[in-house]
Structure formats: structure tokens, C-alpha cells
N, CA and C atoms of all chains as a GROMACS GRO file, in nm:
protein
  552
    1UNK      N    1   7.048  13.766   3.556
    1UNK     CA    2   7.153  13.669   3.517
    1UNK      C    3   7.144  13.540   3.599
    2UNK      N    4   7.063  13.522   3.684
    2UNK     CA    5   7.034  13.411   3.778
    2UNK      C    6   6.933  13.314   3.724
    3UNK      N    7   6.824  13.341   3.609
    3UNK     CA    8   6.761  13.274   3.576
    3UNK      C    9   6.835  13.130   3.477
    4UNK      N   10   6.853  13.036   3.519
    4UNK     CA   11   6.919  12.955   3.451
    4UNK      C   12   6.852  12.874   3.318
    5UNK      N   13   6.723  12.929   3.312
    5UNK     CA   14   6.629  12.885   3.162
    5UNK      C   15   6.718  12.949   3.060
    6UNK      N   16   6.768  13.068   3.079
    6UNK     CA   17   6.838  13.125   2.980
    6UNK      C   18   7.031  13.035   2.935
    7UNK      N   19   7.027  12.948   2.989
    7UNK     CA   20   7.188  12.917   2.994
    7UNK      C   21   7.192  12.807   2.855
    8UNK      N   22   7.281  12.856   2.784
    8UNK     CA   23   7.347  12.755   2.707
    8UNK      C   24   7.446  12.710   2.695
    9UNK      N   25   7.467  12.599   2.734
    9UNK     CA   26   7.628  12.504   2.721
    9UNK      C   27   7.628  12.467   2.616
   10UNK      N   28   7.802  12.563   2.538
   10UNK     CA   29   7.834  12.510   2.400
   10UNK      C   30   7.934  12.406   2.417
   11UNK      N   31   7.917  12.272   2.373
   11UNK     CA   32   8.066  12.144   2.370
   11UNK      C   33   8.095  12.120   2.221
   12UNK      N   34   8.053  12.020   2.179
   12UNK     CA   35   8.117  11.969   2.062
   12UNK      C   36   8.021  11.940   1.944
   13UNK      N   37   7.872  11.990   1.954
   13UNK     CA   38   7.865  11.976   1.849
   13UNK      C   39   7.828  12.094   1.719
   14UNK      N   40   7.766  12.075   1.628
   14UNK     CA   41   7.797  12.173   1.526
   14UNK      C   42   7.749  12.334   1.602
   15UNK      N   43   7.796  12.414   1.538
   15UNK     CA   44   7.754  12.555   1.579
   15UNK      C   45   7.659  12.566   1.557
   16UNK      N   46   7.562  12.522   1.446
   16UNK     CA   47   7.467  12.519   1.393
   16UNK      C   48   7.343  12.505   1.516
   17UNK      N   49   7.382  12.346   1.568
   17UNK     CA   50   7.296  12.331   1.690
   17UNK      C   51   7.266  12.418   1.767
   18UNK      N   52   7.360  12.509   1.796
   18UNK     CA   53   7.363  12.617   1.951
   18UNK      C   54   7.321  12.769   1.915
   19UNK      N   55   7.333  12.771   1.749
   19UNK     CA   56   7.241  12.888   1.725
   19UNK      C   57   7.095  12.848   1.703
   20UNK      N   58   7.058  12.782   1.644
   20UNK     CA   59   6.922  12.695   1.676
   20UNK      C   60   6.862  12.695   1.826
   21UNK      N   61   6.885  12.677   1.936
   21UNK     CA   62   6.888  12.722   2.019
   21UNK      C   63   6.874  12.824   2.094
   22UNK      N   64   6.955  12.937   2.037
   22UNK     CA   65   6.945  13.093   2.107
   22UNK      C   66   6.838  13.118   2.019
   23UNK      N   67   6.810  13.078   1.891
   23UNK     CA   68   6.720  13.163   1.806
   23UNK      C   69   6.612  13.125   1.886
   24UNK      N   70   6.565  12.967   1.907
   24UNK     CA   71   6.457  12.949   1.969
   24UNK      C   72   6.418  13.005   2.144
   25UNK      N   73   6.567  13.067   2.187
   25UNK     CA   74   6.545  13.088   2.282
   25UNK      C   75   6.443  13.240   2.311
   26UNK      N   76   6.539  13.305   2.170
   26UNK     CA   77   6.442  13.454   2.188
   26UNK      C   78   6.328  13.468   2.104
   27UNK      N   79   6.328  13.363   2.053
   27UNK     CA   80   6.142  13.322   1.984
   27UNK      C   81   6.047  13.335   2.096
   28UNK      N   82   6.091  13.311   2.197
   28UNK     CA   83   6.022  13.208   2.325
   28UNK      C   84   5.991  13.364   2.424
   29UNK      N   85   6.106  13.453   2.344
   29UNK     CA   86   6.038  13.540   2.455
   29UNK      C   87   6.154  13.603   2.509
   30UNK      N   88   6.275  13.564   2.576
   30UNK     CA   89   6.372  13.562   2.644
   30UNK      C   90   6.411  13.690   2.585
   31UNK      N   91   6.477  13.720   2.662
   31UNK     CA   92   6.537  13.892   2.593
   31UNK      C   93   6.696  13.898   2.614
   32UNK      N   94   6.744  13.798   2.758
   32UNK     CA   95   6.912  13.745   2.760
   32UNK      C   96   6.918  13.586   2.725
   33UNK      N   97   7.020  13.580   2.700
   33UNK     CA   98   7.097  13.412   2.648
   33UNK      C   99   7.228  13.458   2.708
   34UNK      N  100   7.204  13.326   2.804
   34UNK     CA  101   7.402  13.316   2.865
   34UNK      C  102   7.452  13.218   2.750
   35UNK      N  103   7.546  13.201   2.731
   35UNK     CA  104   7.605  13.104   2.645
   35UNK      C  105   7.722  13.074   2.706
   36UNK      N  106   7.782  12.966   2.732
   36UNK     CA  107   7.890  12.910   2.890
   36UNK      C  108   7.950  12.773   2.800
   37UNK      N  109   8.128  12.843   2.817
   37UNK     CA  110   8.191  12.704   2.747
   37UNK      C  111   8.292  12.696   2.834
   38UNK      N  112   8.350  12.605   2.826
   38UNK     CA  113   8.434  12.598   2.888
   38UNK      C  114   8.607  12.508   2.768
   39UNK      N  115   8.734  12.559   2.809
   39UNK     CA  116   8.830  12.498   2.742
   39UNK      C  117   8.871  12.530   2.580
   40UNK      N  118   8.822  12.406   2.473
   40UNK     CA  119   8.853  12.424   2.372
   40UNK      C  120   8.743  12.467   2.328
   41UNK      N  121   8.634  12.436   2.395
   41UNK     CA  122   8.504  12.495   2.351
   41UNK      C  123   8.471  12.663   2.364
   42UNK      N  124   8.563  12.729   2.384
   42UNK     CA  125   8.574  12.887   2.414
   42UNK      C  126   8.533  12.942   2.293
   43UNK      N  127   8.627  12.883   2.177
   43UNK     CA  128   8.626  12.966   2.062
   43UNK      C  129   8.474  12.920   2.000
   44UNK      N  130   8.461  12.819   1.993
   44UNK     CA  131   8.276  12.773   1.936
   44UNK      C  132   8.189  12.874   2.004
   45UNK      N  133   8.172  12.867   2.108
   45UNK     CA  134   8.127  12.997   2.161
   45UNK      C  135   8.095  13.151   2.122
   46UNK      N  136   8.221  13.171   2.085
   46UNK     CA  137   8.209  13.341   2.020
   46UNK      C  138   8.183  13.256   1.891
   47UNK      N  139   8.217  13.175   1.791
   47UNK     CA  140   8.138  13.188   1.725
   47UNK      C  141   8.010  13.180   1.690
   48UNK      N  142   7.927  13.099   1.823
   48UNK     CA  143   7.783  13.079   1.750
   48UNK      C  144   7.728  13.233   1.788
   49UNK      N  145   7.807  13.322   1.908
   49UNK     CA  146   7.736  13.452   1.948
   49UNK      C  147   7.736  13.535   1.816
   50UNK      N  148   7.900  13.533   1.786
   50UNK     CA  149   7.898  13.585   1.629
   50UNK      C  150   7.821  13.562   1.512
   51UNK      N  151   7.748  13.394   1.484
   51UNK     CA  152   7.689  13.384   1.408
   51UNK      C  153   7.564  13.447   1.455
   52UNK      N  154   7.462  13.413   1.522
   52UNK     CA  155   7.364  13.419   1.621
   52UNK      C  156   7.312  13.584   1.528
   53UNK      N  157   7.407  13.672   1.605
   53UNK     CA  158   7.419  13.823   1.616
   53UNK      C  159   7.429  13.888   1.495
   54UNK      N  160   7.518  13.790   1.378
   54UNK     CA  161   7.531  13.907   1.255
   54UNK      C  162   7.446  13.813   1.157
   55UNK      N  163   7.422  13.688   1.192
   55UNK     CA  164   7.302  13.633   1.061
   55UNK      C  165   7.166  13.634   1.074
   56UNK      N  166   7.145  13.566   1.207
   56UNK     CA  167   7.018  13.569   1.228
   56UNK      C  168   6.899  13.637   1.351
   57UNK      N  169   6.958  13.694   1.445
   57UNK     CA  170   6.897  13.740   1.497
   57UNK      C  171   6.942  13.877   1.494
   58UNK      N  172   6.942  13.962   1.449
   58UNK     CA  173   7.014  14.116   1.410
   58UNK      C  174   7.024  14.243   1.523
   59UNK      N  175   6.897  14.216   1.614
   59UNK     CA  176   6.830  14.306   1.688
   59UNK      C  177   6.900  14.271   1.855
   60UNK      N  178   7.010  14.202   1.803
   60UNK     CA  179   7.089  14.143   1.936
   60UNK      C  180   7.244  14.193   1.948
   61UNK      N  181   7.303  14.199   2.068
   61UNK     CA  182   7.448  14.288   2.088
   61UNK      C  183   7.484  14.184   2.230
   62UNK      N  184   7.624  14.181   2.181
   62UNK     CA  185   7.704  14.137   2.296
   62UNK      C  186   7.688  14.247   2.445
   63UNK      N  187   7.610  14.190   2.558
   63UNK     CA  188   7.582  14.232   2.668
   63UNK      C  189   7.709  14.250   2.760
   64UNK      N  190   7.790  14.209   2.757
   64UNK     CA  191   7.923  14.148   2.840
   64UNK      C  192   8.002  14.003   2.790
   65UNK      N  193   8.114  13.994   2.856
   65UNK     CA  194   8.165  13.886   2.804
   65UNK      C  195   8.219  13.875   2.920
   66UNK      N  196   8.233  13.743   2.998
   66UNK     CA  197   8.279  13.665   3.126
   66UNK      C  198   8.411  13.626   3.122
   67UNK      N  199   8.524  13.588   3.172
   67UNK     CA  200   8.616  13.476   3.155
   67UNK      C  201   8.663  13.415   3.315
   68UNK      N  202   8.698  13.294   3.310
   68UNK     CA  203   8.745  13.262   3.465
   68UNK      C  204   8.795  13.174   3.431
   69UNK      N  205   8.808  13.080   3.537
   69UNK     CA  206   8.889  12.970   3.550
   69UNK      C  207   8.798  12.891   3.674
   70UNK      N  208   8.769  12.717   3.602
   70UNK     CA  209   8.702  12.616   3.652
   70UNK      C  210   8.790  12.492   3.706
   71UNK      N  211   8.758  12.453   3.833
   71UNK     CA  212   8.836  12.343   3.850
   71UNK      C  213   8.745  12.200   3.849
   72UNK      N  214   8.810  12.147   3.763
   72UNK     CA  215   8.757  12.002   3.682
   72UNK      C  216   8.833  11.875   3.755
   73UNK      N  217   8.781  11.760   3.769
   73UNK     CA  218   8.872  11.636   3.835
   73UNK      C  219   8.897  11.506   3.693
   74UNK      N  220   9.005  11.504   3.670
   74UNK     CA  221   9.033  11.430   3.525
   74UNK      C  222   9.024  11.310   3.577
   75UNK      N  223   9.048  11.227   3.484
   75UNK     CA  224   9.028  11.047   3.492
   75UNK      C  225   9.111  11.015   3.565
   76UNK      N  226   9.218  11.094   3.622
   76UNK     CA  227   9.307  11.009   3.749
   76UNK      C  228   9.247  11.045   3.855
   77UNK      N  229   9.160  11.106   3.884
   77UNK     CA  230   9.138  11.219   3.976
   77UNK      C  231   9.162  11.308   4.008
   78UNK      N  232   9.264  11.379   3.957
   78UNK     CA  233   9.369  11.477   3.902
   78UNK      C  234   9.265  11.590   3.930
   79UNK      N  235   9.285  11.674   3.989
   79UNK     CA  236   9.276  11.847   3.964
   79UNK      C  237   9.302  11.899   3.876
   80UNK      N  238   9.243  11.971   3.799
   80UNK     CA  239   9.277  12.035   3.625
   80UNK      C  240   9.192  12.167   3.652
   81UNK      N  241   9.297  12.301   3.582
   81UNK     CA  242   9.218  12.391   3.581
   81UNK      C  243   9.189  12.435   3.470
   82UNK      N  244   9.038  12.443   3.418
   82UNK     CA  245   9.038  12.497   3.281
   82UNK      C  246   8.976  12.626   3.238
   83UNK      N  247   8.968  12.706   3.151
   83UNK     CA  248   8.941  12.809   3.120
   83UNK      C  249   8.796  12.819   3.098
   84UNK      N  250   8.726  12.920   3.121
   84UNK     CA  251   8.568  12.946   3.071
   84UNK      C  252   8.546  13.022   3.041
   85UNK      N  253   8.445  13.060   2.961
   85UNK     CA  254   8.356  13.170   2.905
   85UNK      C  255   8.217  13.154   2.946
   86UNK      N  256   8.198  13.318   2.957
   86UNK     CA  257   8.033  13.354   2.982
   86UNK      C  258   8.038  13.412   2.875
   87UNK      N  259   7.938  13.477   2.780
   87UNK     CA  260   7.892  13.577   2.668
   87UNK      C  261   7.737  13.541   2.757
   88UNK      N  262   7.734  13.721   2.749
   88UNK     CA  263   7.566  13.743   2.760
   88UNK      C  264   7.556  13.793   2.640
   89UNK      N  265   7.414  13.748   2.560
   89UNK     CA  266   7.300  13.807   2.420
   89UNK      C  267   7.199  13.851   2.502
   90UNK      N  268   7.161  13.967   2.425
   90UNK     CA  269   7.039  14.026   2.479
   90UNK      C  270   6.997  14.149   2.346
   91UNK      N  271   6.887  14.139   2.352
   91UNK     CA  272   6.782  14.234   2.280
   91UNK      C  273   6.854  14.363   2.256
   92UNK      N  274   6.898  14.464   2.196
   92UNK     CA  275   6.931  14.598   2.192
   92UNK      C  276   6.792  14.650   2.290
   93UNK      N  277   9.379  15.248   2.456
   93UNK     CA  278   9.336  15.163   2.373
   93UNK      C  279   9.407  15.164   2.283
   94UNK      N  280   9.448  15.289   2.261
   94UNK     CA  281   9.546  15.272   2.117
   94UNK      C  282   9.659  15.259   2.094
   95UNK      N  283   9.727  15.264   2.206
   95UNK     CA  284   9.841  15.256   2.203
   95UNK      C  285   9.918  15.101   2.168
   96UNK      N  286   9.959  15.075   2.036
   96UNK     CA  287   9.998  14.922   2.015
   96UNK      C  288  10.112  14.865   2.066
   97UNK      N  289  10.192  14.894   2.110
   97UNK     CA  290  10.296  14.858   2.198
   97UNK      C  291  10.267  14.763   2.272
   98UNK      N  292  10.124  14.794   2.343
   98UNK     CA  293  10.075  14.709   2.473
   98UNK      C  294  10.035  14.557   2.428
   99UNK      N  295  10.015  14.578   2.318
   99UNK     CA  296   9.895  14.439   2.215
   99UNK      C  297   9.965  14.331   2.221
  100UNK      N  298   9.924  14.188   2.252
  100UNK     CA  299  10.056  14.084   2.226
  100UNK      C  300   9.885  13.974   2.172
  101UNK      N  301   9.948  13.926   1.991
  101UNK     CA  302   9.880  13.817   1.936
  101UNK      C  303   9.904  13.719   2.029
  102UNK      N  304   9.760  13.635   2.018
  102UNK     CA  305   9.784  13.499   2.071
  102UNK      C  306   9.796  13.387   1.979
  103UNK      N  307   9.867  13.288   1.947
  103UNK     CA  308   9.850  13.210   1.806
  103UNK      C  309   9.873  13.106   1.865
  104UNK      N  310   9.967  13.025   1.822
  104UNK     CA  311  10.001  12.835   1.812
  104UNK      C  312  10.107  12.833   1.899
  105UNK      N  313  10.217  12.931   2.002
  105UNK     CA  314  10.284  12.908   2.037
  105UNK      C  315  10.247  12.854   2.198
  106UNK      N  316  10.324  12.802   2.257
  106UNK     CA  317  10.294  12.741   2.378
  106UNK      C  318  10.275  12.838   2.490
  107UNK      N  319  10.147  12.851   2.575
  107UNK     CA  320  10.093  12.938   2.624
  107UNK      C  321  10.204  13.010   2.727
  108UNK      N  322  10.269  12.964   2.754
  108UNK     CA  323  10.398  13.042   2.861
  108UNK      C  324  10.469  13.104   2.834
  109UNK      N  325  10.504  13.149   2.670
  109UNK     CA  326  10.566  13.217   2.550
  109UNK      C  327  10.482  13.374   2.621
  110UNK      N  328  10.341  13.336   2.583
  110UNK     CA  329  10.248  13.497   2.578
  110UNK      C  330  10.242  13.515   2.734
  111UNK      N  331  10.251  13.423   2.842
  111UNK     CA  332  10.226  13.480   2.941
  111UNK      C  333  10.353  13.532   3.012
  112UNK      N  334  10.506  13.526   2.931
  112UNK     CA  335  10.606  13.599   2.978
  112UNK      C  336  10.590  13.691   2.910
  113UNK      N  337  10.565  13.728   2.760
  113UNK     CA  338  10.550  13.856   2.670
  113UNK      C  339  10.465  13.920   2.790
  114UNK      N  340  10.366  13.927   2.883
  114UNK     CA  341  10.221  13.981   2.927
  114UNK      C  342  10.334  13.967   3.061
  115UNK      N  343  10.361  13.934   3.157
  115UNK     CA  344  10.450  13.997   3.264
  115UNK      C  345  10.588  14.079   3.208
  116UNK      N  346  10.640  14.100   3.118
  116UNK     CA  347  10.776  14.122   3.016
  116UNK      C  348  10.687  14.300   3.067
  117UNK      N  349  10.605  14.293   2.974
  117UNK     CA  350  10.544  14.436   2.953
  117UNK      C  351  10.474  14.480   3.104
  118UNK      N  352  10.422  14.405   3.171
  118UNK     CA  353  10.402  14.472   3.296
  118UNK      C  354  10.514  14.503   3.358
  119UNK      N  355  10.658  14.452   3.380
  119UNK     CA  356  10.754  14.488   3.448
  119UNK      C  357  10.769  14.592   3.405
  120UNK      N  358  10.771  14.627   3.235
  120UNK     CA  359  10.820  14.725   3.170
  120UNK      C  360  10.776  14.878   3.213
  121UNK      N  361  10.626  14.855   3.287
  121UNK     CA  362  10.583  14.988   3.334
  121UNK      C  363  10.441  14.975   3.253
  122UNK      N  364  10.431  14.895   3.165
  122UNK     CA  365  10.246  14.882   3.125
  122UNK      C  366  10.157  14.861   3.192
  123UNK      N  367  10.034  14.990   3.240
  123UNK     CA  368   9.934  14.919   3.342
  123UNK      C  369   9.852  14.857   3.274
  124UNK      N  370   9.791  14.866   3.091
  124UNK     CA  371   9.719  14.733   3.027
  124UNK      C  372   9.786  14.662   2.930
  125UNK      N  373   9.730  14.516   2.927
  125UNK     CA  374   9.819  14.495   2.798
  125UNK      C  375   9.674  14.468   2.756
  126UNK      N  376   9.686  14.452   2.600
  126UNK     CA  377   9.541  14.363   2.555
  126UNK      C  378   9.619  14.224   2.453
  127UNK      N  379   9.593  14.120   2.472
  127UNK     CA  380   9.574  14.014   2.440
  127UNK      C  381   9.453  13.976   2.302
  128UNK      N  382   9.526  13.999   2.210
  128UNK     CA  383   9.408  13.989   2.110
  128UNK      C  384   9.445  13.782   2.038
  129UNK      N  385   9.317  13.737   1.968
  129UNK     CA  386   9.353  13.591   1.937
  129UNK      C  387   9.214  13.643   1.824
  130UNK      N  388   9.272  13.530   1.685
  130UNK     CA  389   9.161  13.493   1.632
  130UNK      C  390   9.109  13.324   1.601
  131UNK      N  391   8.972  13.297   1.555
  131UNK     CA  392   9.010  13.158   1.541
  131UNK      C  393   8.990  13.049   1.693
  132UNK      N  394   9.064  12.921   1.643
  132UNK     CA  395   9.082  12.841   1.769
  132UNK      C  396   9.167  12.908   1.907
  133UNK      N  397   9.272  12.994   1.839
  133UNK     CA  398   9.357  13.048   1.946
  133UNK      C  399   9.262  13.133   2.069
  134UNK      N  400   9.142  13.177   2.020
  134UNK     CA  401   9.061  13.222   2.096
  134UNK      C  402   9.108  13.158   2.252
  135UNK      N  403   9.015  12.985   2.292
  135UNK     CA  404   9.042  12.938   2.392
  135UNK      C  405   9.186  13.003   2.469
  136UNK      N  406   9.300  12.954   2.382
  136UNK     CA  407   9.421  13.016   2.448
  136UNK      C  408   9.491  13.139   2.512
  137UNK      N  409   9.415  13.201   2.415
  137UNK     CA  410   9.417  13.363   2.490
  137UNK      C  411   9.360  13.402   2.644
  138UNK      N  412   9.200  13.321   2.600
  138UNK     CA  413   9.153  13.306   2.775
  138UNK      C  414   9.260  13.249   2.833
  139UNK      N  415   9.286  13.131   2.843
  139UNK     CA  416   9.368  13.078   2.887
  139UNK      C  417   9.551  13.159   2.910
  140UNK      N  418   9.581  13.202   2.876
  140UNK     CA  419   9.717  13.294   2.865
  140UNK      C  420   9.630  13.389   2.974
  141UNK      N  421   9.539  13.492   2.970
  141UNK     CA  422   9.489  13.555   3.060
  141UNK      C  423   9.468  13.502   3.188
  142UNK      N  424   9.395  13.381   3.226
  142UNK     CA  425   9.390  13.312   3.354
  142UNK      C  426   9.505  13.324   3.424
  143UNK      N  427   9.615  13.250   3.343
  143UNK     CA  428   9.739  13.216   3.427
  143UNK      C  429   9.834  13.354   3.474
  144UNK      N  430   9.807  13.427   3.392
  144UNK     CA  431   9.877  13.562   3.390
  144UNK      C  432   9.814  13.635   3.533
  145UNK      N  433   9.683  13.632   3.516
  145UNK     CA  434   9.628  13.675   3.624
  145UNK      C  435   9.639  13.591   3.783
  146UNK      N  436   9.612  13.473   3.772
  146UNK     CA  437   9.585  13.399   3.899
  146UNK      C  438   9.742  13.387   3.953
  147UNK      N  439   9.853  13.346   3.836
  147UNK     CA  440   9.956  13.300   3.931
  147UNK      C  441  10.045  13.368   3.920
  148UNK      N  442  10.085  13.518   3.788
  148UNK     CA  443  10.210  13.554   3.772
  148UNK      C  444  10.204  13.742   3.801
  149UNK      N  445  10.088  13.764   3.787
  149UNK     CA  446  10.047  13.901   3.867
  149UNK      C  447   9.927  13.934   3.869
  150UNK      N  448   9.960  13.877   4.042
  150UNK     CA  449   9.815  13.892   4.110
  150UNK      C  450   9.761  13.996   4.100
  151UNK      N  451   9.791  14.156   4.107
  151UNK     CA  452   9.700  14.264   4.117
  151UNK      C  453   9.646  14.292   3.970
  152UNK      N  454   9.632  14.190   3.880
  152UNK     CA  455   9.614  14.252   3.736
  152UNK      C  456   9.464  14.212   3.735
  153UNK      N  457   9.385  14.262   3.713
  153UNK     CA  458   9.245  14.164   3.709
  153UNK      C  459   9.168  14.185   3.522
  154UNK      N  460   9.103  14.130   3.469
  154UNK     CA  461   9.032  14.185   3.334
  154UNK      C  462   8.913  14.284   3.342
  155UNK      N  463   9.018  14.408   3.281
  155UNK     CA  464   8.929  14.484   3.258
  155UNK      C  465   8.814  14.482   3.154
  156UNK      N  466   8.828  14.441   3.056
  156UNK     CA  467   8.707  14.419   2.968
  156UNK      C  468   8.749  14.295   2.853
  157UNK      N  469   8.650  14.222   2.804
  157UNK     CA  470   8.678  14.140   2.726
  157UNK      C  471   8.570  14.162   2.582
  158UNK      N  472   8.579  14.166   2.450
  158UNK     CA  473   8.542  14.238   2.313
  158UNK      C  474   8.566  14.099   2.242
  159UNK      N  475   8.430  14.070   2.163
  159UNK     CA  476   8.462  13.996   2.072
  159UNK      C  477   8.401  14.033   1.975
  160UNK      N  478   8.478  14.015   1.830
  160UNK     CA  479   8.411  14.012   1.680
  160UNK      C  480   8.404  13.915   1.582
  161UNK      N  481   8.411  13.965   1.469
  161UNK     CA  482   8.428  13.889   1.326
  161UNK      C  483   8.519  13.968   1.269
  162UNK      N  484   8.576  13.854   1.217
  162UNK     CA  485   8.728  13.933   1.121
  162UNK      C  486   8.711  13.857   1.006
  163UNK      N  487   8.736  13.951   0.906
  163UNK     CA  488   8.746  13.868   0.773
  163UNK      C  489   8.879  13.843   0.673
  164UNK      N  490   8.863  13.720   0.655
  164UNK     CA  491   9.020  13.690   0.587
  164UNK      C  492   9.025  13.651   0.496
  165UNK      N  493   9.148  13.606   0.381
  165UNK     CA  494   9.124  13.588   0.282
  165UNK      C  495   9.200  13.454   0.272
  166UNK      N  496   9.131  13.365   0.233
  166UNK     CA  497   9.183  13.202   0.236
  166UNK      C  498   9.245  13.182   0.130
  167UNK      N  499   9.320  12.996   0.128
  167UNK     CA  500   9.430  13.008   0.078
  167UNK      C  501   9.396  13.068  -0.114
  168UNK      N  502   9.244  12.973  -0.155
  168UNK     CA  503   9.222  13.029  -0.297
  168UNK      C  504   9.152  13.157  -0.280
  169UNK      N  505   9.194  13.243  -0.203
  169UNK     CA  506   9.140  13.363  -0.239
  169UNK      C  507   8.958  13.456  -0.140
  170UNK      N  508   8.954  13.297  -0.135
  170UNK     CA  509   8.817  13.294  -0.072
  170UNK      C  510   8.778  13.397   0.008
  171UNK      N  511   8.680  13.467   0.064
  171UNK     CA  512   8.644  13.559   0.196
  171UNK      C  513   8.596  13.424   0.334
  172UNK      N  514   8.655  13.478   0.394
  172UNK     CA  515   8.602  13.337   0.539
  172UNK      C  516   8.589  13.453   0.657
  173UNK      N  517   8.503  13.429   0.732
  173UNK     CA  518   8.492  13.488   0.804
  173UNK      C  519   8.532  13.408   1.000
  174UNK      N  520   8.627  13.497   1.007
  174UNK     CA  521   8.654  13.440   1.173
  174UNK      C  522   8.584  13.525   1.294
  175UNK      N  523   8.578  13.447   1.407
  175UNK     CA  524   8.558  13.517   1.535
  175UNK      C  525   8.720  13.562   1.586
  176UNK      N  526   8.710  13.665   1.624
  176UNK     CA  527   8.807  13.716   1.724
  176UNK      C  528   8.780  13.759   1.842
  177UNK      N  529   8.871  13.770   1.941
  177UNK     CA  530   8.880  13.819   2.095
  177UNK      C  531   8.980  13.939   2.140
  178UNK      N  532   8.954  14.010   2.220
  178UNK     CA  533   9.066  14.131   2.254
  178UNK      C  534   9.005  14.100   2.423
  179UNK      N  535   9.142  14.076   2.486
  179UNK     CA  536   9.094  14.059   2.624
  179UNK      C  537   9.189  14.156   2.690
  180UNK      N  538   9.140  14.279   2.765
  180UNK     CA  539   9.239  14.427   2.856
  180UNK      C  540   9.235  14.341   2.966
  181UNK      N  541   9.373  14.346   2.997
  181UNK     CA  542   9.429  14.299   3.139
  181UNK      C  543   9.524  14.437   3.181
  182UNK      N  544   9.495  14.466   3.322
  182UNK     CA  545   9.497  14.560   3.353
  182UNK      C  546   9.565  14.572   3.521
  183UNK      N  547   9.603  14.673   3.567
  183UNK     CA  548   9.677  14.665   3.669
  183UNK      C  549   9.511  14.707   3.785
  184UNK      N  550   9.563  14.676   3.878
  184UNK     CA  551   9.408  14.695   3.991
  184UNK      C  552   9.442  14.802   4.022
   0.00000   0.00000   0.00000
């Protein structure tokens, strides 16, 4: 779980992009995909694992699922704490 | 796990709503609750879990976090398929 080649940060754009991604990730060989959001981006998250897992890569299962809490500095400088997700993918 | 009593939806209401429902039931004598969300509410649920944990009872930590696909039926009838979350918060 330390190898950080495997990490994907999901933000804002289509889901599409970030399964494109894991697919190419386990093309490549990889056998885990972290996938790491943070906030509103939580729910995009389970879904690209969800898409990922039941459309296109089949031979894959939710490994664990992470949650915590990140501290972020907003445009005032403000301290903000926001929510995160880990999901590990990995090979059955 | 099965016991539904413990279960509190996460939806559109303002996150301090679910995180008194989630201390309400720990006072009550519940050592898990599970926190289920589908959809965008996803994020919030993490989020309802964080705060529950870090600031309103400390000895609770997450015991496991489960995500799927749920399928629903839209407004014309349609099949759509959502991600969902079930997050066990649990006494230490």
C-alpha cells in the first residue's frame, strides 16, 4: 500500500476519466489501485470503484475501504477539516 | 448486523441531525450503529462518521466500511443504478 504508482486522485472530472485510468492501471500490470478523494468528491469515488468493478474490469473486488479526516487551509487561511476516502481495487 | 434498530439513513438533512440520531443510540446502550447513504449523500455519511467519532464519542472508532450498487427506479420508470455506503461505527 506504500507504492504510490498505484494512487488515484478522484476531483471533478467525469467518472469516465478515472475508470480509464484504473483500467489502464491493471493493463499495466498492477494488481492494487488506491483510489483517494477527498470531500464532495467521496461519492465519485465509489462510483468509479463501482463502475470499474461491475463493468469493466470483473476479476476485481473491493480490498478495504479507508475513511478519515484531512486538514486543508481555505482562502482565508482558515483551518478546514474535510472528509476522505481510501478504496483499495485489487485482482481477486 | 442485522439488527435494524441500529441503522440511521444519511440523506439531505444537515449533518448534526444524524450525528445526534448516532450519539441518541449510543447513549441508548448501542455498541454499533451503521450509517448507511446512497448517491451524493455518500460524502456526508463519511462526514456524519468523522464528527461522531473525533468530537462526540471518542471511544467509537470504524469498524468496517462496505460499498455497493443499488438499483432504483427513476422518475419515468427508468432502472438507474446508484453507489451506496454502509459505514459500522462501533464502541472500542
Amino acid at each position: 500500500m506504500t507504492d504510490t504508482d498505484n494512487v488515484i486522485f478522484v476531483g471533478k472530472k467525469p467518472a469516465m476519466s478515472y475508470v480509464l485510468a484504473c483500467v489502464t492501471q491493471f493493463n499495466e500490470g498492477n494488481s492494487n489501485i488506491i483510489l483517494r478523494a477527498r470531500g464532495r468528491a467521496i461519492s465519485h469515488a465509489v462510483d468509479v470503484a463501482e463502475i470499474v468493478k461491475n463493468k469493466f474490469v470483473v476479476d476485481t473486488e473491493v480490498k478495504g475501504v479507508n475513511i478519515g479526516t484531512e486538514e486543508v487551509t481555505g482562502d482565508q487561511g482558515e483551518k478546514l477539516n474535510v472528509s476522505s476516502i481510501e478504496i483499495i481495487l485489487g485482482k481477486k
